[in-house]
RODO-2510 file (C-alpha; in nm, 4 decimals, decimal comma):
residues 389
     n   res          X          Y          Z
     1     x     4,7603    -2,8322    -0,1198
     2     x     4,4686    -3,1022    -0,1548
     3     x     4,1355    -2,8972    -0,2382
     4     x     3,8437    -2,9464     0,0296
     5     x     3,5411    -3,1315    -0,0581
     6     x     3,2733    -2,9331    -0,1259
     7     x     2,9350    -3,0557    -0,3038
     8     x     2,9325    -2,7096    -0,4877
     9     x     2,9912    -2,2982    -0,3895
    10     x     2,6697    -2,0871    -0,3781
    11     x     2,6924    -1,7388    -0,4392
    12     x     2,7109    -1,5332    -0,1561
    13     x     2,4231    -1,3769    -0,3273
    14     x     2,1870    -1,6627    -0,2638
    15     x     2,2342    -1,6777     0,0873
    16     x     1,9603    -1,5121     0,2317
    17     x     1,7322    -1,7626     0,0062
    18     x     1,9353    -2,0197     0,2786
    19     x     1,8964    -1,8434     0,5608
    20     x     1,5253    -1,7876     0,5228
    21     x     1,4599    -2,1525     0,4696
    22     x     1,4737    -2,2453     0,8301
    23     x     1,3331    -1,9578     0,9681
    24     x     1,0023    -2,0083     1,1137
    25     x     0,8333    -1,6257     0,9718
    26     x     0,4939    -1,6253     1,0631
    27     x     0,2752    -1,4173     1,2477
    28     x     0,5604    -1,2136     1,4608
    29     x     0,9000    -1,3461     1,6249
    30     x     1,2148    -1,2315     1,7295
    31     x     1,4385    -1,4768     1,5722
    32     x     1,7246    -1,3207     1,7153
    33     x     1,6142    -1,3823     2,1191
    34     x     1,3540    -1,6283     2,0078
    35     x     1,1180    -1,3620     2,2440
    36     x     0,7889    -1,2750     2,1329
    37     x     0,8054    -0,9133     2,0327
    38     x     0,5332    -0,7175     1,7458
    39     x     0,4865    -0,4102     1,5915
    40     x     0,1854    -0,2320     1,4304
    41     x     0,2402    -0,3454     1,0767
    42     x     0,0730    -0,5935     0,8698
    43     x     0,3779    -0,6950     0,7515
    44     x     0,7448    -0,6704     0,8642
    45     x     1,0948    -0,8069     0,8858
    46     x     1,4317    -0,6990     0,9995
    47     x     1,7224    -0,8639     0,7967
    48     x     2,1313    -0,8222     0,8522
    49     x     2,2106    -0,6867     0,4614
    50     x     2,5383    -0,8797     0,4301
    51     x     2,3934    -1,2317     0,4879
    52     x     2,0760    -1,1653     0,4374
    53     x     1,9596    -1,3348     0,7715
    54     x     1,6371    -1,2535     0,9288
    55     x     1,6820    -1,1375     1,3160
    56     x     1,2880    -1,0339     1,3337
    57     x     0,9498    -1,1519     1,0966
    58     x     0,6238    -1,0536     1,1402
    59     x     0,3604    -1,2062     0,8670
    60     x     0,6914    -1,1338     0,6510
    61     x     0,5827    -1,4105     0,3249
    62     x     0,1985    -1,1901     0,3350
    63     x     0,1234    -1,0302    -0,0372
    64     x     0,0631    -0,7036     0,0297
    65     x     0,0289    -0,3603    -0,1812
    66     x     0,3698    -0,2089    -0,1068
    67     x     0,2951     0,1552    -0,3245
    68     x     0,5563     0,3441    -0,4077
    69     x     0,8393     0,1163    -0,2293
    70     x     0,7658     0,0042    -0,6042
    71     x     1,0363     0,2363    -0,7284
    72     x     1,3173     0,0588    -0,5864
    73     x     1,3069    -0,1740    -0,8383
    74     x     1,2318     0,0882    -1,1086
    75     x     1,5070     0,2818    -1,0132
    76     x     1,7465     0,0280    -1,0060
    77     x     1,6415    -0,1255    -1,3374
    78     x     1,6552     0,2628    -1,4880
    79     x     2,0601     0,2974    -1,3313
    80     x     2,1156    -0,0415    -1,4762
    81     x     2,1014     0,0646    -1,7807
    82     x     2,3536     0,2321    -2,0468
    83     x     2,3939     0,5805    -2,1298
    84     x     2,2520     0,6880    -1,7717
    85     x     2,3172     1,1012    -1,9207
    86     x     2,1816     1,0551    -2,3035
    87     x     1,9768     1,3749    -2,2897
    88     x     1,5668     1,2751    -2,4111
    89     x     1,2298     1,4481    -2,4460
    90     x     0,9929     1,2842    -2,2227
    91     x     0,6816     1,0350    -2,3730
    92     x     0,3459     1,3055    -2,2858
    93     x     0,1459     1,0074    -2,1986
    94     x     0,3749     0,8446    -1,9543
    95     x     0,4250     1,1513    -1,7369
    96     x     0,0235     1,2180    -1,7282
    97     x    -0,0075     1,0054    -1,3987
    98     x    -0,1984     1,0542    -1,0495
    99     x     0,0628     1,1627    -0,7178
   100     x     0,3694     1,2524    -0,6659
   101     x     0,5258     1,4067    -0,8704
   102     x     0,9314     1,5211    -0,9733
   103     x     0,7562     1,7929    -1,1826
   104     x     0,8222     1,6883    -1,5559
   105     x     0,6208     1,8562    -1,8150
   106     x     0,5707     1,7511    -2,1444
   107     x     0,8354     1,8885    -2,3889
   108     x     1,0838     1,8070    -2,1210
   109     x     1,4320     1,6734    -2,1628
   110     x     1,5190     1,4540    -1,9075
   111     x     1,8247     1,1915    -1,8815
   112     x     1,7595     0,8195    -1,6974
   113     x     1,9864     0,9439    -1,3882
   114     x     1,7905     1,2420    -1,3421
   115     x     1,4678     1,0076    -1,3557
   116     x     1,6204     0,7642    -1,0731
   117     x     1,6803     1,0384    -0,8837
   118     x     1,3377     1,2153    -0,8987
   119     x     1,2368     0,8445    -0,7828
   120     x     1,4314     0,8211    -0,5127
   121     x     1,3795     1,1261    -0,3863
   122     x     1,0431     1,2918    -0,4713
   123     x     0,8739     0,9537    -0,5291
   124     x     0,7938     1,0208    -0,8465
   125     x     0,5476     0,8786    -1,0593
   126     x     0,6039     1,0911    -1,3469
   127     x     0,9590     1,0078    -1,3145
   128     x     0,8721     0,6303    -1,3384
   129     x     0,6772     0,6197    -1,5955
   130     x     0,8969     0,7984    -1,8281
   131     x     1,1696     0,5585    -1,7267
   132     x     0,9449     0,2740    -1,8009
   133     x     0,8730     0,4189    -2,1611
   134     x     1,2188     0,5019    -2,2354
   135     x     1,3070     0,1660    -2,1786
   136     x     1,0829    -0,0804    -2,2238
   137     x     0,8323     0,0843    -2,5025
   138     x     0,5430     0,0763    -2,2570
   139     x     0,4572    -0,0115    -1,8787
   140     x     0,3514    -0,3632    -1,9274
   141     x     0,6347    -0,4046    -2,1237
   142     x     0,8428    -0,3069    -1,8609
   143     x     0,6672    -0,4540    -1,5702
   144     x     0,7963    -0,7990    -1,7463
   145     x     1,1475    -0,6458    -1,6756
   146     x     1,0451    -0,6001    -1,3170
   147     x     0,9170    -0,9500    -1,2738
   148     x     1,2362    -1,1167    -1,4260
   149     x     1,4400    -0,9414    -1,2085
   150     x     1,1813    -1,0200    -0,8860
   151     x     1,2880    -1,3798    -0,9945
   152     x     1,6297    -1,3523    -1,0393
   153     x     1,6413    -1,2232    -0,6791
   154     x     1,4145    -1,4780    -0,5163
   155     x     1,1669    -1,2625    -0,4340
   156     x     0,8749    -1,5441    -0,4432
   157     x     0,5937    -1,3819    -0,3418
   158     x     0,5815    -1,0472    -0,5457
   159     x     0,4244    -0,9496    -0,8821
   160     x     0,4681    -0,5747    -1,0171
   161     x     0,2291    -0,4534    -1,2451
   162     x     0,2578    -0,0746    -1,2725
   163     x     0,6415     0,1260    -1,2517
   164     x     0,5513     0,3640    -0,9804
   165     x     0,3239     0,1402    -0,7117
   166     x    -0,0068     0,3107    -0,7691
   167     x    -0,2713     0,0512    -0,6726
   168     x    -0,3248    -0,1804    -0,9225
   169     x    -0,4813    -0,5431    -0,9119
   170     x    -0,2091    -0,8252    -0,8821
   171     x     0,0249    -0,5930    -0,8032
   172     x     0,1999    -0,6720    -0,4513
   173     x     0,5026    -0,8399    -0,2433
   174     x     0,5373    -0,9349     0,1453
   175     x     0,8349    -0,7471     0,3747
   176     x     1,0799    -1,0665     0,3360
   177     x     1,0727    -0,9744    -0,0582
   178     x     1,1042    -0,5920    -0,0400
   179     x     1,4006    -0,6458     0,2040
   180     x     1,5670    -0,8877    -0,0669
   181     x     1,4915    -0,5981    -0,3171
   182     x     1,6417    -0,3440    -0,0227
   183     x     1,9043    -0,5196    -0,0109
   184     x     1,9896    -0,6252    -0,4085
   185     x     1,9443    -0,2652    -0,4808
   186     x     2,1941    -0,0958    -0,2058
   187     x     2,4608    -0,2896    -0,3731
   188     x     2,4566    -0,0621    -0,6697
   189     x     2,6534     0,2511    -0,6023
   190     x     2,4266     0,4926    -0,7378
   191     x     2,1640     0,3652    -0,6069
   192     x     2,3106     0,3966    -0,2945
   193     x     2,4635     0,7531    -0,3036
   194     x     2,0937     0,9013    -0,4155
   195     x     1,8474     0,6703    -0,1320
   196     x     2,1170     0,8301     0,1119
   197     x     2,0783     1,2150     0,0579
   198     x     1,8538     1,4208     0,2268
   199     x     1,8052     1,6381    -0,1410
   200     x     1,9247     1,5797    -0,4787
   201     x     2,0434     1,8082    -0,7295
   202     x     1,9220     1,7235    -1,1020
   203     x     1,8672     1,8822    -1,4323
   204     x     1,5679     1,8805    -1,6861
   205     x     1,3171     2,0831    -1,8161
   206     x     1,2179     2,2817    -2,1742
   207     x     1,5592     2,3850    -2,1429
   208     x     1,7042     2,1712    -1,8949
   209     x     1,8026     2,3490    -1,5473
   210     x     1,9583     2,2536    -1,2697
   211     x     1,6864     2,2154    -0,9443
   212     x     1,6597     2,0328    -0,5860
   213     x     1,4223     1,7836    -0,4481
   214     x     1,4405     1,7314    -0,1582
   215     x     1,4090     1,3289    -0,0006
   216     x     1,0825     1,2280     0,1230
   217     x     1,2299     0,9774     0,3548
   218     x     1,2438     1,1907     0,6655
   219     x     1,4409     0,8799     0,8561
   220     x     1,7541     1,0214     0,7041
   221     x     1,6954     1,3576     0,9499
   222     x     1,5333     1,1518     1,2219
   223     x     1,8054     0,9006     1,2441
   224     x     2,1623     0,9600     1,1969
   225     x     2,2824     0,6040     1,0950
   226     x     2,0381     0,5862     0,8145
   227     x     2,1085     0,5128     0,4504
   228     x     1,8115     0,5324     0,3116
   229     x     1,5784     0,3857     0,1036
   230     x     1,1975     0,4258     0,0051
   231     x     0,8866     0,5628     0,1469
   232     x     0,5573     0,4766     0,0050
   233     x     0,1521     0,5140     0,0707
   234     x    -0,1315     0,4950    -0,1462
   235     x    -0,4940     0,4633     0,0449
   236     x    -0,5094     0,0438    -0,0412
   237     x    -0,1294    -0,0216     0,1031
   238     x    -0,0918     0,2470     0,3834
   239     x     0,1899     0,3706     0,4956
   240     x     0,5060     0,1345     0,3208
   241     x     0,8859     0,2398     0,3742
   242     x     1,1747    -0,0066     0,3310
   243     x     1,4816     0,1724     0,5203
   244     x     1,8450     0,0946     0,6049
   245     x     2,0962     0,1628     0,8454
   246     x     2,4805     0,1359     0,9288
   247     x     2,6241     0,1060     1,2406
   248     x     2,9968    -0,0048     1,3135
   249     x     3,0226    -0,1803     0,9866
   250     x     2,7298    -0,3643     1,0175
   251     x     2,3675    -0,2547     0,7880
   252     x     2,0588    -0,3712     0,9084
   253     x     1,7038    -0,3425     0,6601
   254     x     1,3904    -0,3123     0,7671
   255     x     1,0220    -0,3256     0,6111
   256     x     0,7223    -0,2323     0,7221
   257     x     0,3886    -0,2356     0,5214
   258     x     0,0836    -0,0764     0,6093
   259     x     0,2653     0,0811     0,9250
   260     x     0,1178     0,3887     1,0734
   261     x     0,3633     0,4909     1,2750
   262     x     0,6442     0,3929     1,0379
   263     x     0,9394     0,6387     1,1380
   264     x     0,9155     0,5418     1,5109
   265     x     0,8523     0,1993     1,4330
   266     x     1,1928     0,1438     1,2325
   267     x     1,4173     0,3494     1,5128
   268     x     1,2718     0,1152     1,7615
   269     x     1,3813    -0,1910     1,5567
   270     x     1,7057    -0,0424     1,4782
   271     x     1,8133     0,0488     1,8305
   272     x     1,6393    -0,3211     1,9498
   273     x     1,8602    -0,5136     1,6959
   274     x     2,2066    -0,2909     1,6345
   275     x     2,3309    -0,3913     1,9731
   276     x     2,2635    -0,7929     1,9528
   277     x     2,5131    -0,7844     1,6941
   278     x     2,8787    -0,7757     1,6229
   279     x     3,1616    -0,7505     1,3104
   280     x     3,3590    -1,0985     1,3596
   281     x     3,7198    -1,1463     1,1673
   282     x     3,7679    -1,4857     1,0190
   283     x     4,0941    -1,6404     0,9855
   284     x     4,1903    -2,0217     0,8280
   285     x     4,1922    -2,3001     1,0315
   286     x     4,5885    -2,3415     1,0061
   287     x     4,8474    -2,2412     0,7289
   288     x     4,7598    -2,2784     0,4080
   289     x     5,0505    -2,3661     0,1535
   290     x     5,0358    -2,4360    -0,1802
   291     x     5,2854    -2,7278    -0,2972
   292     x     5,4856    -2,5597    -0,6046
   293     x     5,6841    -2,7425    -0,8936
   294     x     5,9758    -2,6412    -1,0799
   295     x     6,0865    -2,3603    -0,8497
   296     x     6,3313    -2,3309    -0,5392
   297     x     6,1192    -2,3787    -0,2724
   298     x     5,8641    -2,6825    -0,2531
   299     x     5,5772    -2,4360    -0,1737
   300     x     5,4425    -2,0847    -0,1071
   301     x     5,1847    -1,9783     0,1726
   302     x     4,8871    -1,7868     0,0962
   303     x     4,7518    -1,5193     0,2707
   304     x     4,3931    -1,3603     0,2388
   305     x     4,4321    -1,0560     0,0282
   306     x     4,1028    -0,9432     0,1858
   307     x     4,0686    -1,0325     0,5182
   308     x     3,6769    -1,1654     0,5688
   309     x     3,4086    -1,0825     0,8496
   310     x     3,0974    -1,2166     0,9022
   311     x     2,8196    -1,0336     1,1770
   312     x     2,7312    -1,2712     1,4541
   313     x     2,4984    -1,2534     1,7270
   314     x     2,6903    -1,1543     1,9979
   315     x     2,7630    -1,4655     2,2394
   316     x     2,5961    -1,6953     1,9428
   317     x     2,8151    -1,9823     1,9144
   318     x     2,8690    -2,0717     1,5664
   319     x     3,0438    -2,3263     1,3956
   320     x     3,2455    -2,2035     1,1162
   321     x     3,4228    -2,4218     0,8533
   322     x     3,6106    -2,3440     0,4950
   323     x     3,6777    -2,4364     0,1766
   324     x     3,9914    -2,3915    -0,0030
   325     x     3,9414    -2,3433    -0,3872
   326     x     4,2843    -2,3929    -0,5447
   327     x     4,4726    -2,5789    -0,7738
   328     x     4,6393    -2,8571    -0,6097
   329     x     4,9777    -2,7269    -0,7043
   330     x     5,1246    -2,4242    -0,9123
   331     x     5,4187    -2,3667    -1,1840
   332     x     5,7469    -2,1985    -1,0761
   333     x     5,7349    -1,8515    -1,0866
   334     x     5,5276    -1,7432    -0,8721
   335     x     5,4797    -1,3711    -0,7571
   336     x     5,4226    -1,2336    -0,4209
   337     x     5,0603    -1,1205    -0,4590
   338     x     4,9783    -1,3518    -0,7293
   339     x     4,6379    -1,4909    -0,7005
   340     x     4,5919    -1,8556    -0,6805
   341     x     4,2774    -1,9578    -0,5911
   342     x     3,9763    -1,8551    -0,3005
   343     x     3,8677    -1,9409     0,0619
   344     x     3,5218    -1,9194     0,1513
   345     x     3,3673    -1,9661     0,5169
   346     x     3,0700    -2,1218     0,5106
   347     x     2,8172    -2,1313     0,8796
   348     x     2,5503    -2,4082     0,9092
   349     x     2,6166    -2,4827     0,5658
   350     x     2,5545    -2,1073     0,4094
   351     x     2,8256    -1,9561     0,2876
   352     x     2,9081    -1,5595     0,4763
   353     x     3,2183    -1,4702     0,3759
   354     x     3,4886    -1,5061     0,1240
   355     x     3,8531    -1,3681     0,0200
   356     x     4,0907    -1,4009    -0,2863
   357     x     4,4270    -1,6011    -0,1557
   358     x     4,7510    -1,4719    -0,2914
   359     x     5,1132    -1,5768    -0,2519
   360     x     5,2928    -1,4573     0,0524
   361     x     5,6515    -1,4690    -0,1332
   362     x     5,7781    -1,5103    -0,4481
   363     x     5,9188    -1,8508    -0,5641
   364     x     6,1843    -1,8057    -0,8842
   365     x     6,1702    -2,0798    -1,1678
   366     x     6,4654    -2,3342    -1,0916
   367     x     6,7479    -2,2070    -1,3704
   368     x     6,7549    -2,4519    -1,6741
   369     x     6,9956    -2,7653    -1,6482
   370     x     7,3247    -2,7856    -1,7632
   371     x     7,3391    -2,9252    -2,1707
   372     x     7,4425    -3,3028    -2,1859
   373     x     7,5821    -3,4806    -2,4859
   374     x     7,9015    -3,4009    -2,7053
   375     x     7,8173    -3,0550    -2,7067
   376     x     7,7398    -3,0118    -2,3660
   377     x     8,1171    -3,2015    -2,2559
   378     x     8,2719    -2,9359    -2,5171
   379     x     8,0970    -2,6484    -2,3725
   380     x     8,2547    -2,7958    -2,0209
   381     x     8,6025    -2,8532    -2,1466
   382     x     8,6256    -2,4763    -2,2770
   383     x     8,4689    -2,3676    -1,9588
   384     x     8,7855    -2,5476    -1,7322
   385     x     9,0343    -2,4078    -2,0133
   386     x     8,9181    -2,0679    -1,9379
   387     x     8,9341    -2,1133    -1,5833
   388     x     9,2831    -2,2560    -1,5816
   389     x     9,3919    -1,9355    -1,8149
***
């Protein structure tokens, strides 16, 4: 099977940084109707979480404070990192911090999970800045760990300064970035299991004991289909919350900084935008077969071992192409399920979906030839004498 030209595979991780490039994201528009629609934010943007495509911007590139939305990328650096339940006494100084609080003391032993978690749930800033500590040595220290990773995930326009989102000077990002951050951080597990409960059960203290907090992101009562993820408000940044939401397979995230009216503001967007979109199954183009040597059949289809989707608009007409990454051929035997190579769908250019390809059947090695030469005839002649006996 002849590979596709293809000037090079981008990482389905990188395609929102495509999708955003042609999208106009000024002052407010509905990119999914083109319609001009606003809300009372000073910054916000709806994205689809799988691509990463915008469907609604208003002033979403804006530097803004974003307060305690902050701690989604402290708490996803803290559950990056190894030995999540190494029991620790808490730093004094880097729990002595203005706001919310999980309720560490000093002389407290605390693990990093628990510390996510009292993020997550009670926004705290005590929480954070122990995390911070534990890992980096000190908050500016850590902060650099922030910023690397605000690179690493394209988020252009953002600069953290302090763990927890208190105000601070050059500390800020716009609702494109946050959703990027939204979005980077939902695809770690734990991450995503503690954003998405209503309370949390964790353990610390001088001893340890087991206590709830409960989630200050009231959108997980208000709205069934939520996920999660952050709330946030200082005086500076008003009210901040980056949320997310399922529906039918499909998880739309939405920002919103300096939002008074934050809850009702993301239902509306949710219950505007859920229905304007659908779960589309992608299939090749024709069969794909992959020419075989040295075994008894000439070649072996593949099949997708996981069948790809992409969400559409509905009624959108998109063109849809694919690439076939393969070797050209493969060496007798091969397996049913063996996997040989990749397809990935690519529309407008951006690649939004992709699954392993694996033999459909199983081709057996051709058996070795016969000997030839004097000892080959021999071996032939006592082969007919046996026969004739």
């Amino acid at each position: 099977m002849a590979v596709k030209a293809a000037k090079g595979l981008l990482a389905l991780a990188l395609a929102v940084m495509v999708a955003a490039g042609g999208a106009r994201t000024g002052r407010a528009q509905c990119l999914a109707t083109g319609e001009s629609y606003q809300v009372g934010a000073r910054g916000a943007v709806v994205m689809e979480a799988e691509s990463g495509r915008l469907l609604f911007a208003q002033e979403a590139h804006k530097r803004l404070p974003m307060a305690s939305t902050t701690k989604i990328m402290t708490a996803l650096l803290t559950l990056e990192q190894p030995e999540l339940d190494q029991e620790f006494i808490v730093d004094p100084e880097a729990i002595r911090v203005e706001g919310s609080s999980m309720g560490l003391a000093e002389g407290d032993t605390v693990t990093l999970r628990a510390l996510a978690g009292g993020m997550l749930t009670a926004s705290g800033n005590d929480a954070a800045g122990a995390a911070a500590v534990r890992i980096a040595g000190d908050a500016a220290a850590f902060a650099q760990l922030m910023n690397r990773r605000a690179g690493e995930l394209g988020m252009a326009n953002t600069h953290f300064v302090t763990p927890s989102g208190l105000d601070a000077e050059e500390h800020y990002s716009t609702a494109y970035d946050m959703a990027l951050l939204g979005r980077a951080a939902l695809q770690n597990p734990e991450f995503a299991r503690m954003a998405a409960s209503k309370r949390l059960s964790l353990t610390f203290g001088n001893p340890p004991y087991q206590r709830s907090l409960l989630n200050h992101n009231r959108l997980l009562s208000l709205f069934p289909e939520a996920i999660g993820i952050k709330t946030g408000f200082t005086k500076t940044a008003g009210r901040c919350l980056v949320s997310a939401a399922r529906r039918d397979d499909v998880t739309l995230i939405v920002v919103t900084l300096g939002c008074g009216d934050d809850w009702n503001t993301h239902m509306a967007l949710y219950q505007r935008y859920f229905p304007l979109l659908e779960r589309r199954q992608l299939s090749p183009a024709g069969e794909l077969l992959l020419p075989v040597t040295g075994g008894t059949a000439a070649s072996v289809p593949l099949v997708q071992t996981e069948p790809p989707a992409m969400v559409a608009l509905k009624g959108e007409a998109s063109t849809i192409t694919e690439a076939i990454f393969a070797p050209s051929f493969g060496y007798a035997p091969i397996s049913e399920g063996d996997v040989v190579g990749r397809i990935v769908y690519y529309q407008d250019g951006r690649p939004v979906a992709e699954s392993p390809l694996a033999a459909a059947a199983t081709v057996p090695a051709l058996p070795p030839p016969e000997k030839k030469g004097f000892g080959g005839w021999l071996q032939g002649i006592g082969k007919k004498i046996r026969d004739m006996g």
